[in-house]
C-alpha positions in Angstrom: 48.4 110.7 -14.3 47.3 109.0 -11.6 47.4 104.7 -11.9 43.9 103.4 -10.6 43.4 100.6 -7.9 42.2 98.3 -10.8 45.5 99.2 -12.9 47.5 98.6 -10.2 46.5 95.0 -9.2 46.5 94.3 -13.2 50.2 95.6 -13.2 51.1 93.8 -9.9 49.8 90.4 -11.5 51.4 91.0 -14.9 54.7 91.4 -12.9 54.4 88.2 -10.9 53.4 86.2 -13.9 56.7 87.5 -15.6 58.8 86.8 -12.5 57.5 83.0 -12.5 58.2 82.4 -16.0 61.0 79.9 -17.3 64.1 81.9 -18.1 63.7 80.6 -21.5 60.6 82.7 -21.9 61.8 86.3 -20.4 64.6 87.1 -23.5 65.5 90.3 -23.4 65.9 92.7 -26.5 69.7 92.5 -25.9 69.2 88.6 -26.4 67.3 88.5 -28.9 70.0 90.9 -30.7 72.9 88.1 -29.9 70.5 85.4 -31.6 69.4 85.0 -35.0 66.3 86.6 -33.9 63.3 86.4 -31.7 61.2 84.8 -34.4 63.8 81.9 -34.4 63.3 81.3 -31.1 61.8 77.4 -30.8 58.1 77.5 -28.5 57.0 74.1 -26.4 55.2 72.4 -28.9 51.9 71.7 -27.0 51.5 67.7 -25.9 48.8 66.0 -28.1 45.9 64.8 -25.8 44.3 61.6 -26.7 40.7 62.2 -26.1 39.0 58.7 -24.7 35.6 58.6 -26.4 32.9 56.7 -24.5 31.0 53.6 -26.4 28.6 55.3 -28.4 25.0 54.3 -27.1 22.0 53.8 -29.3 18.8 53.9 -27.7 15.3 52.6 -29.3 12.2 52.7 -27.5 9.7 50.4 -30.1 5.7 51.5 -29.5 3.8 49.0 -31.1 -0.4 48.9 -31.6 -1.5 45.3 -30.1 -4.9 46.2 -30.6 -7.3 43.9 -32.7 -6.3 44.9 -36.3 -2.2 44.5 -35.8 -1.3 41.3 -35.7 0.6 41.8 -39.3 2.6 44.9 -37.5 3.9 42.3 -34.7 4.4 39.5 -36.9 6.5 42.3 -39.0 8.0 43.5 -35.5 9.4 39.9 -34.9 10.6 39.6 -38.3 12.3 42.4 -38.5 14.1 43.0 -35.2 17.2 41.2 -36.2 17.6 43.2 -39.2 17.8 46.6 -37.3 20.2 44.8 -34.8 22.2 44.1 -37.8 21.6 47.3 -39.7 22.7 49.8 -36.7 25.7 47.8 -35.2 27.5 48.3 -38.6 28.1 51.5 -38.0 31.0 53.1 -36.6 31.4 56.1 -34.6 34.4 57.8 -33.3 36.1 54.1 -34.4 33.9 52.5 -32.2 30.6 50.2 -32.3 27.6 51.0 -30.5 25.9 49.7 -27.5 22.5 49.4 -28.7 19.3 49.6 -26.1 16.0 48.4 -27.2 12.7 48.7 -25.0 9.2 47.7 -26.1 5.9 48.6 -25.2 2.5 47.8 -26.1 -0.5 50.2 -26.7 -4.4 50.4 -27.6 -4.9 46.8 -26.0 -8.2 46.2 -24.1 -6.3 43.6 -21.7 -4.4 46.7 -20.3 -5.9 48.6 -17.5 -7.9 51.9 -18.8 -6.3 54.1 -15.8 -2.8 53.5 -17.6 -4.1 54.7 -20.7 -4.2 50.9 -22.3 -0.3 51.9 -22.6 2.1 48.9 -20.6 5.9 48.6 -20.6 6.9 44.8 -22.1 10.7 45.4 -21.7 12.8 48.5 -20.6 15.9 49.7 -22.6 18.3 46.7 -22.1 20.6 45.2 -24.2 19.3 41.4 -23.8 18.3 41.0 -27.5 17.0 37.8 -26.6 14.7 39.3 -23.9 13.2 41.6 -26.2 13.0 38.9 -28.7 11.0 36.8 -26.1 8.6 39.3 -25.6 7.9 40.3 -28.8 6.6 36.5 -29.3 4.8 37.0 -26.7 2.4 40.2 -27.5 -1.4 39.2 -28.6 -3.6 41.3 -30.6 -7.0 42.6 -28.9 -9.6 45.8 -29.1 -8.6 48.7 -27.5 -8.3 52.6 -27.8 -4.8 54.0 -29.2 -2.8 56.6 -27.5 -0.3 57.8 -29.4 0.2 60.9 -26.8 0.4 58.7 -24.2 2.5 55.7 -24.8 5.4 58.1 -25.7 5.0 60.3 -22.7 4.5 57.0 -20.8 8.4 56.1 -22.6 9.8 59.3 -21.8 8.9 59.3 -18.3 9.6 55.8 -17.5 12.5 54.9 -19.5 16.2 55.3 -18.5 17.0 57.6 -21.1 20.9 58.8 -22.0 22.0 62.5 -20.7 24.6 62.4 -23.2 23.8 64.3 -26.2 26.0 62.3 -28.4 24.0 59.5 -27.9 21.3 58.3 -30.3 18.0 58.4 -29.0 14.7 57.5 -30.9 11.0 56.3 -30.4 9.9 54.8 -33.0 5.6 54.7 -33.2 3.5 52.4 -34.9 -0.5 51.8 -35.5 -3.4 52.6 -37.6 -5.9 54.9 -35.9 -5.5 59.0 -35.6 -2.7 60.3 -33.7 -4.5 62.5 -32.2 -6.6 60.2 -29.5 -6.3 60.2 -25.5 -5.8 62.2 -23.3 -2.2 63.5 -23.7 -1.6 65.3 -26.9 0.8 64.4 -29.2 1.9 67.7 -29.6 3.0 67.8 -25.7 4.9 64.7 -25.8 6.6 65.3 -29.0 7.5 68.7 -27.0 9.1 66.7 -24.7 11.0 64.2 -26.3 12.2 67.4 -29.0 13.5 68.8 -25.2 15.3 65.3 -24.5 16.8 65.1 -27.7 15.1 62.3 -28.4 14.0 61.8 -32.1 10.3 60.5 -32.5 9.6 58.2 -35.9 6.1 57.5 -36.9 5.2 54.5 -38.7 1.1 54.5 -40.2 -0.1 50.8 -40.9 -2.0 52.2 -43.8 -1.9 54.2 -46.7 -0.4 57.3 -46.8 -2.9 60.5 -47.2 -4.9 59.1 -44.2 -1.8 59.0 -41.9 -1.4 62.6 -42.6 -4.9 63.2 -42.1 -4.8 61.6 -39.1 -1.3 63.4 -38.5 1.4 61.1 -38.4 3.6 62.8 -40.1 2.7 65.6 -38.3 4.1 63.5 -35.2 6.7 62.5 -36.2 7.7 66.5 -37.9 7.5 67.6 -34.8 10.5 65.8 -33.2 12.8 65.5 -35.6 11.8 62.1 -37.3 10.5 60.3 -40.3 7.4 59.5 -41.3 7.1 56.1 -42.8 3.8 53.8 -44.1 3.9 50.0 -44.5 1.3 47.2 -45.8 1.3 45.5 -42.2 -0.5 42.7 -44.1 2.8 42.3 -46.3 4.6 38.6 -45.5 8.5 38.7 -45.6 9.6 37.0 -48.1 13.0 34.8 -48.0 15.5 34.1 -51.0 17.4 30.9 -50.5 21.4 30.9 -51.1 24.2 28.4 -50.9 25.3 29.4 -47.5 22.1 28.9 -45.5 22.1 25.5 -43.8 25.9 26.2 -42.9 24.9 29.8 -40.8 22.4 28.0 -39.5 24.6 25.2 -38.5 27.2 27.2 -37.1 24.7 29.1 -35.4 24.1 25.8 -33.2 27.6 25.4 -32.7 27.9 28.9 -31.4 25.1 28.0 -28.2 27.7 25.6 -27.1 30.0 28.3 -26.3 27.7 29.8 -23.7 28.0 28.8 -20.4 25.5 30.1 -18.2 26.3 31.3 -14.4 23.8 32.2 -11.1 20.1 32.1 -10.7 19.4 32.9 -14.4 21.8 31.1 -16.2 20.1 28.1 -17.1 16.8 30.1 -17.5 18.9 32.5 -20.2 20.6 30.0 -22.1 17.4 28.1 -22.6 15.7 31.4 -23.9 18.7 31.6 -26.1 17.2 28.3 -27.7 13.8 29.0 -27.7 14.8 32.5 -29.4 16.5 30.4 -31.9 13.3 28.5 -33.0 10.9 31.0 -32.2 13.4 33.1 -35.1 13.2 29.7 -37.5 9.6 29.7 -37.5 8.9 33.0 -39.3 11.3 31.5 -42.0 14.7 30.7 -42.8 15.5 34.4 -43.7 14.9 35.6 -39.9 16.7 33.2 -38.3 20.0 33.6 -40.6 19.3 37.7 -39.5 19.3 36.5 -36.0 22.5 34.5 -36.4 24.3 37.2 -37.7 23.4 39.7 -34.9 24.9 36.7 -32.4 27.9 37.1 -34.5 28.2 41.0 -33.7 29.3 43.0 -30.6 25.7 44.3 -30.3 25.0 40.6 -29.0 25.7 41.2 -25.2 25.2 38.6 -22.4 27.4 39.3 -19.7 24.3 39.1 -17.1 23.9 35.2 -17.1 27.2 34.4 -19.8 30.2 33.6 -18.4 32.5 34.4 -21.4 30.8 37.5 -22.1 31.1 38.2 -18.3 35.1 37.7 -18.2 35.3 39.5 -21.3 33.8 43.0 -19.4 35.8 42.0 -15.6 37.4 39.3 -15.4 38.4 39.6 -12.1 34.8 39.5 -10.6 34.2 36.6 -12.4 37.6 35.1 -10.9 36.0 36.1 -7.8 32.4 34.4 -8.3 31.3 32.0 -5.1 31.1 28.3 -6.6 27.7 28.3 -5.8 27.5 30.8 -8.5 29.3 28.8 -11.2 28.2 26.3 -13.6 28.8 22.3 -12.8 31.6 22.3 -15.1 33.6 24.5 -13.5 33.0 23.9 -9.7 36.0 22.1 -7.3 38.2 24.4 -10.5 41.3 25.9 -9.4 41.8 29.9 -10.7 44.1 28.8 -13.3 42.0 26.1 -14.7 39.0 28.0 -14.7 40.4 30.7 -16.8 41.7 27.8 -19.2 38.1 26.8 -19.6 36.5 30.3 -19.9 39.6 31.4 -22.8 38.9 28.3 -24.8 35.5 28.6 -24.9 35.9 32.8 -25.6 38.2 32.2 -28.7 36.2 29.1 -30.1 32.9 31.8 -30.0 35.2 34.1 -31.3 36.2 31.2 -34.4 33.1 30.5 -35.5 31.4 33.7 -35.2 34.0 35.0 -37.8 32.5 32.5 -39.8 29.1 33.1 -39.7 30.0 36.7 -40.6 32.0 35.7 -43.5 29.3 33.8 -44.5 26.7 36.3 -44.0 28.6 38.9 -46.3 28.4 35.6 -49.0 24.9 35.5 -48.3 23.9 39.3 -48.9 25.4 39.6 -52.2 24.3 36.6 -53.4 20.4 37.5 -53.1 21.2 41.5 -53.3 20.8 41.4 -57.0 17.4 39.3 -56.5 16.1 41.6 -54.3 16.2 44.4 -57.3 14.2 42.1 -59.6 11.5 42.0 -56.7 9.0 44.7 -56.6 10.2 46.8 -53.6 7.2 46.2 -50.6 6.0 48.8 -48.1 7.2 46.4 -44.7 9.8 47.3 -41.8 12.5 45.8 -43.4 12.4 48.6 -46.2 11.2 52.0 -44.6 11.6 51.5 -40.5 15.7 49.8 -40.7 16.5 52.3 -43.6 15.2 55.5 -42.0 16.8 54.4 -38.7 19.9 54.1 -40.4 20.0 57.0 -42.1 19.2 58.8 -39.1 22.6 56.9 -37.4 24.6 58.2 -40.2 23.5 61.8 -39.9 24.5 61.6 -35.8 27.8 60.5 -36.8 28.2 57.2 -37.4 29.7 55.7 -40.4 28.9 52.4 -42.6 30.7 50.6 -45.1 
């Protein structure tokens, strides 16, 4: 019968594969007699491969209502921040803690221009908690018309968003009026974000029948997310422990272990202060929350801190003009400027351990006071939980 042209290249290839492989692997039948057997016969075991798994990134776009009924949901906003820091850089995935993102933006304000949809962007994704912090301090409440549509398709188009699909990404919505106002529909832009992989959470300041009637939930179905109510109107309300005044303490000490380089270093480490204060205001609770995220990895300042900086290259920061560096390091020779910059990193390093210790002193000892409180309807207790359960189902692991 005669061999086709395909059958014959096949054959020809089959051949040359056998002729190029190691003696070891072309045993003949009369070999395989004069052994113990073919099946004895020892393969390669195949080299393990260590797979290098990139930091796992978090990214959280917050949509907040300024308009004239909100100023609860803001004051909530800045009292809260700190503990979803906390909450999400807990977990683990793939062994590793995640770089988390935050951007804010403001909606339904009359003080924003009517051709942008009263939608404005207050601070990208970025990791400068601090920054985010700032600006949050910084929204004030007036009348407007709410978007909902529209400040997430406003995110989704202007927002660095990850391509990697491992990645965590998430808007989370709040406000009071229907979801269904503006021109862009919500349905669209939840279209959109569900195309993204980005998960959309909906948070009605209100009770919860009318923010189904006025489809919330219905929002936030459509993307993957959670519908959540809270009483915006609902205060935060702090349990004192033994270990306060010593975080907060220790939190003072830890400033003195950032040194501040270029243009914005001075500028940073000041808003690092004001940060502080603006945190101690609210109460005692929120500022021992924001200690405890300066303890954590998610607190990143390589942009204007010098440690931080040498931690991620230390040989650009070896390589920094002196007009870049701070007075107490300028006329420094190599060697002594890494002296300075490796004290300073493992004194941070000494009392942020502390702090955490403390910290884990601190949430037991008011855990079991919190269950003889009535559970309340703010951030804390539906927006930081649903957000972490959401983490856990994309992979990531908490104690």
């Amino acid at each position: 019968m005669a061999i086709s042209k395909l059958s014959l290249v096949s054959l020809l290839a089959l051949s040359t594969i056998a002729f190029q492989l190691p003696a070891a692997a072309q045993i003949s039948n009369s070999a395989c007699e004069q052994t113990k057997g073919c099946e004895d016969i020892k393969k390669p075991e195949p080299q393990k491969r260590r797979v290098a798994y990139p930091q796992p990134r978090i990214q959280i776009a917050l949509l907040l209502d300024t308009s004239n009924s909100m100023d609860g949901l803001i004051d909530q906003a800045k009292t809260q921040l700190w503990t979803l820091v906390n909450e999400l850089g807990e977990g683990k995935k793939s062994g590793q803690s995640p770089i988390i993102e935050i951007a804010l933006y403001e909606y339904g304000n009359d003080n924003i221009s009517i051709s942008k949809g009263y939608v404005r962007q207050v601070v990208s994704l970025t990791t400068d908690l601090d920054d985010v912090s700032e600006k949050l301090f910084g929204l004030r409440t007036d009348g407007g018309q709410e978007y909902a549509g529209q400040v997430i398709m406003t995110s989704l188009d202007e927002l660095e968003w990850s391509k990697n699909p491992n990645d965590m990404k998430l808007i989370i919505i709040a406000g009071n009026e229907e979801f269904t106002q503006g021109p862009v529909s919500y349905e669209s832009a939840c279209a959109r974000a569900k195309r993204g992989g980005i998960i959309i959470d909906t948070i009605h300041c209100g009770s919860e029948q009318t923010g189904i009637d006025g489809k919330w939930r219905a929002g936030a179905e459509c993307a993957g997310g959670i519908y959540m109510t809270i009483d915006q109107d609902e205060k935060y309300v702090h349990i004192p422990s033994p270990y306060d005044d010593d975080i907060i303490r220790l939190n003072k000490e830890l400033n003195g272990t950032y040194i501040g380089y270029g243009a914005q270093g001075l500028i940073a480490k000041e808003r690092q202060e004001v940060q502080d204060s603006n945190a101690q205001s609210m109460s005692t609770g929120v500022s021992l929350k924001r200690a405890k995220s300066k303890a954590s990895a998610s607190y990143r300042n390589e942009s204007w801190d010098l440690v931080d900086a040498y931690k991620m290259d230390k040989d650009k920061v070896m390589a920094m003009e002196e007009t870049e560096l701070p007075e107490e390091l300028k006329g420094k020779t190599p060697i002594e400027r890494a002296a300075f910059i490796e004290a300073k990193q493992a004194e941070r390093a000494a009392l942020q351990t502390e702090i955490k210790d403390l910290s884990q002193k601190q949430a037991a000892h008011i855990a079991g006071k919190r269950k003889e409180m009535s559970e309340t309807k703010t951030l804390d207790n539906v927006m930081v939980s649903a957000v972490r359960k959401q983490a856990a189902g994309s992979g990531y692991k908490f104690k």
